[in-house]
C-alpha positions as CSV (number, residue, x, y, z in Angstrom):
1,X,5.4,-1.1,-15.8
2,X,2.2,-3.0,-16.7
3,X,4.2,-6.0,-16.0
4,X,4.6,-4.9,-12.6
5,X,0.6,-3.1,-12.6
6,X,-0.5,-6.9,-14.1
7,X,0.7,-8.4,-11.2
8,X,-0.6,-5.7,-8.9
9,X,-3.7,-6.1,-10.0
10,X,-4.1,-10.4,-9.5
11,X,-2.8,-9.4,-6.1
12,X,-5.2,-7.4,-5.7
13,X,-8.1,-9.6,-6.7
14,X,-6.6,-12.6,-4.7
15,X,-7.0,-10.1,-1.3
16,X,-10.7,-8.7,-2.3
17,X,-9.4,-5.6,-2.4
18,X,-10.5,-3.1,-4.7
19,X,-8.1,-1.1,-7.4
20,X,-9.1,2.4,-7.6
21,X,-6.5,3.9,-10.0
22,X,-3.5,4.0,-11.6
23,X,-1.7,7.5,-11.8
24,X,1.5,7.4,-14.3
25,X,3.0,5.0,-11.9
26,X,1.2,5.0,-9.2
27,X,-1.1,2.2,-8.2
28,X,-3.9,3.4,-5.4
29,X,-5.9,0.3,-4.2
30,X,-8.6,-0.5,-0.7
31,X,-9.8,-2.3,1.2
32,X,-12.7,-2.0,4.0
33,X,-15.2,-0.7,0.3
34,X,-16.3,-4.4,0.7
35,X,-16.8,-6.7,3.2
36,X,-14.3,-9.1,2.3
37,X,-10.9,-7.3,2.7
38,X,-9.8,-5.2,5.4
39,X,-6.4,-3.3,6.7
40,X,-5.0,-7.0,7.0
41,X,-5.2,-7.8,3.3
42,X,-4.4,-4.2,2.1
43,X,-1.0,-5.4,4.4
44,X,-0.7,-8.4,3.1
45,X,-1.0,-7.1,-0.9
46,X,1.4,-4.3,0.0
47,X,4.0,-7.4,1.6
48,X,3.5,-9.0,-1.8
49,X,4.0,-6.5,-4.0
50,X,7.3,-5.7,-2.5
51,X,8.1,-9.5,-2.6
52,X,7.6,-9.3,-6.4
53,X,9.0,-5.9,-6.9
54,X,12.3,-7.3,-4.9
55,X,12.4,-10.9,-7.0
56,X,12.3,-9.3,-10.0
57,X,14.7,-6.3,-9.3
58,X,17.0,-9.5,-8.2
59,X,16.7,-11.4,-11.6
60,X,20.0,-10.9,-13.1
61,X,17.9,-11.8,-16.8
62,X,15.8,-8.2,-16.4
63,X,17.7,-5.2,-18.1
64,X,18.1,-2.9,-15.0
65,X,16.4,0.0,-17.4
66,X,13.1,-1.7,-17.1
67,X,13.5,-2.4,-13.5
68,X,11.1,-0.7,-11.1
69,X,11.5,0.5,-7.5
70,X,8.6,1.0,-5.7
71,X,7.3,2.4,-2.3
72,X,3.8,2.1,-0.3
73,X,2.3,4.1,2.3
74,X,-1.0,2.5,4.4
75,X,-3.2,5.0,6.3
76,X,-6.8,3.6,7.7
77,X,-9.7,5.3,8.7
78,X,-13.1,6.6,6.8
79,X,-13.1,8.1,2.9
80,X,-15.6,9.8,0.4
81,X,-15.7,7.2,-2.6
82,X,-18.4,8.1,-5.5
83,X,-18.2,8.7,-9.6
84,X,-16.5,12.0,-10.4
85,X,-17.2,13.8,-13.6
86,X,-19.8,13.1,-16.5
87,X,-17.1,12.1,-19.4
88,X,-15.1,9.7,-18.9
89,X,-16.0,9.7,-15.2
90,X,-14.7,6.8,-12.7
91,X,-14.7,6.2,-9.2
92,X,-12.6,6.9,-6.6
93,X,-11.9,8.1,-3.1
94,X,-11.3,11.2,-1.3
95,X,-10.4,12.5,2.4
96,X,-8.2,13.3,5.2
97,X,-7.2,9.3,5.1
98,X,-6.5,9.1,1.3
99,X,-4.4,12.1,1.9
100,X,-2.4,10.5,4.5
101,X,-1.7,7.3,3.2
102,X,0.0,9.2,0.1
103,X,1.9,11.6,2.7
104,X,3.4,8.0,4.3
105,X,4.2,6.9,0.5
106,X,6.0,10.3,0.2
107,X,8.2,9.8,3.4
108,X,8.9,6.2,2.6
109,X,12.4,4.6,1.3
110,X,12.6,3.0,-1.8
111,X,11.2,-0.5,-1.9
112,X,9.4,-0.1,1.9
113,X,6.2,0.0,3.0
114,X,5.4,3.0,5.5
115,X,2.4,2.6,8.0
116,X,0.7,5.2,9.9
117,X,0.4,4.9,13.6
118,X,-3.7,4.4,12.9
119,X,-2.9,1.6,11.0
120,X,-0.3,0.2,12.9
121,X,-2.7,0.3,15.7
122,X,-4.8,-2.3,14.3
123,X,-2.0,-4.3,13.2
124,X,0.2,-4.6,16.0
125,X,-0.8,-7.6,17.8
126,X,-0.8,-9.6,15.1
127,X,1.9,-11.7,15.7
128,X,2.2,-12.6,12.0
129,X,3.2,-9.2,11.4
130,X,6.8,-7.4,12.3
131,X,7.7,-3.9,11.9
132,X,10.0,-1.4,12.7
133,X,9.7,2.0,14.4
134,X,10.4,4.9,12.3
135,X,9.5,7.3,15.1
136,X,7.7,10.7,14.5
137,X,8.3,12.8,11.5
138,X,7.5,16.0,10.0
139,X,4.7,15.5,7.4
140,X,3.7,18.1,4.9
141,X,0.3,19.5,5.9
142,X,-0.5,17.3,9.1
143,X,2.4,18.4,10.8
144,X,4.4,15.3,13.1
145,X,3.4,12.2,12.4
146,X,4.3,8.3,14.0
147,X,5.1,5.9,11.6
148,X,6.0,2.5,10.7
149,X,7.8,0.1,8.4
150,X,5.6,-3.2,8.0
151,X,8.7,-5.4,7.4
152,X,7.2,-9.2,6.9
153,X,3.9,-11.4,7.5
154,X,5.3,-15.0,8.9
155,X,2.7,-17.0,6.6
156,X,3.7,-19.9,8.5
157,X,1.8,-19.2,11.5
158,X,-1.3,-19.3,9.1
159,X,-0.7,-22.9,8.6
């Protein structure tokens, strides 16, 4: 895992975005905290995560018990972000959009990356960007909910 959280995390710094915490193995990271990185890099981090996650799962020379599946879920809009607690306190973030993007991460397939429609929104006509429809479905707490699968980013057209 801190293989896999290593690599995370240079991802991370490459995008500006900002790594808020791990949780046994789960990674939560930002953008928009800055003014550097927005809902495209927190994309584009997620698209290479996935890319390593799947080239390493792939490499016949890594002992399939220290493999490691993953699966992301992107939700945009406002948080809360401060210190919590006076021992051993640490920052972090908090709200309806925090919330969300761990609901998408919950209805996601293994080794995806699961969009809400708000992100998607500001996504969509990128043409860098391709994704698939999932459709609306139930989500615990918030009821139905349109959602996404941000398949690829065509770095190409960068160029």
């Amino acid at each position: 895992m801190n293989i896999c959280f290593k690599t995370f995390d240079e991802i991370i710094v490459n995008l500006g975005l900002e790594k808020i915490k791990t949780i046994g193995d789960a990674y939560m990271a930002a953008g928009g905290l800055n003014s550097k990185a927005g809902v495209k890099e927190v994309a584009l981090a997620a698209i290479q995560m996935k890319k390593f996650i799947d080239d390493r799962n792939a490499d016949p020379n890594i002992p399939k018990k220290i493999k490691f599946d993953m699966r992301c879920g992107i939700n945009t809009g406002p948080v809360v972000a401060g210190i919590v607690g006076i021992k051993k306190f640490q920052y972090d973030i908090w709200g309806d959009t925090v919330n969300t993007a761990q609901r998408m991460e919950a209805n996601c397939e293994i080794n995806r990356i699961n969009i809400s429609e708000n992100t998607y929104l500001l996504l969509k006509e990128d043409p860098q960007f391709t994704f698939t429809e999932r459709g609306t479905l139930p989500v615990k707490g918030k009821g139905e909910m349109k959602m996404w699968y941000l398949e690829s980013y065509d770095k190409e057209i960068d160029e």
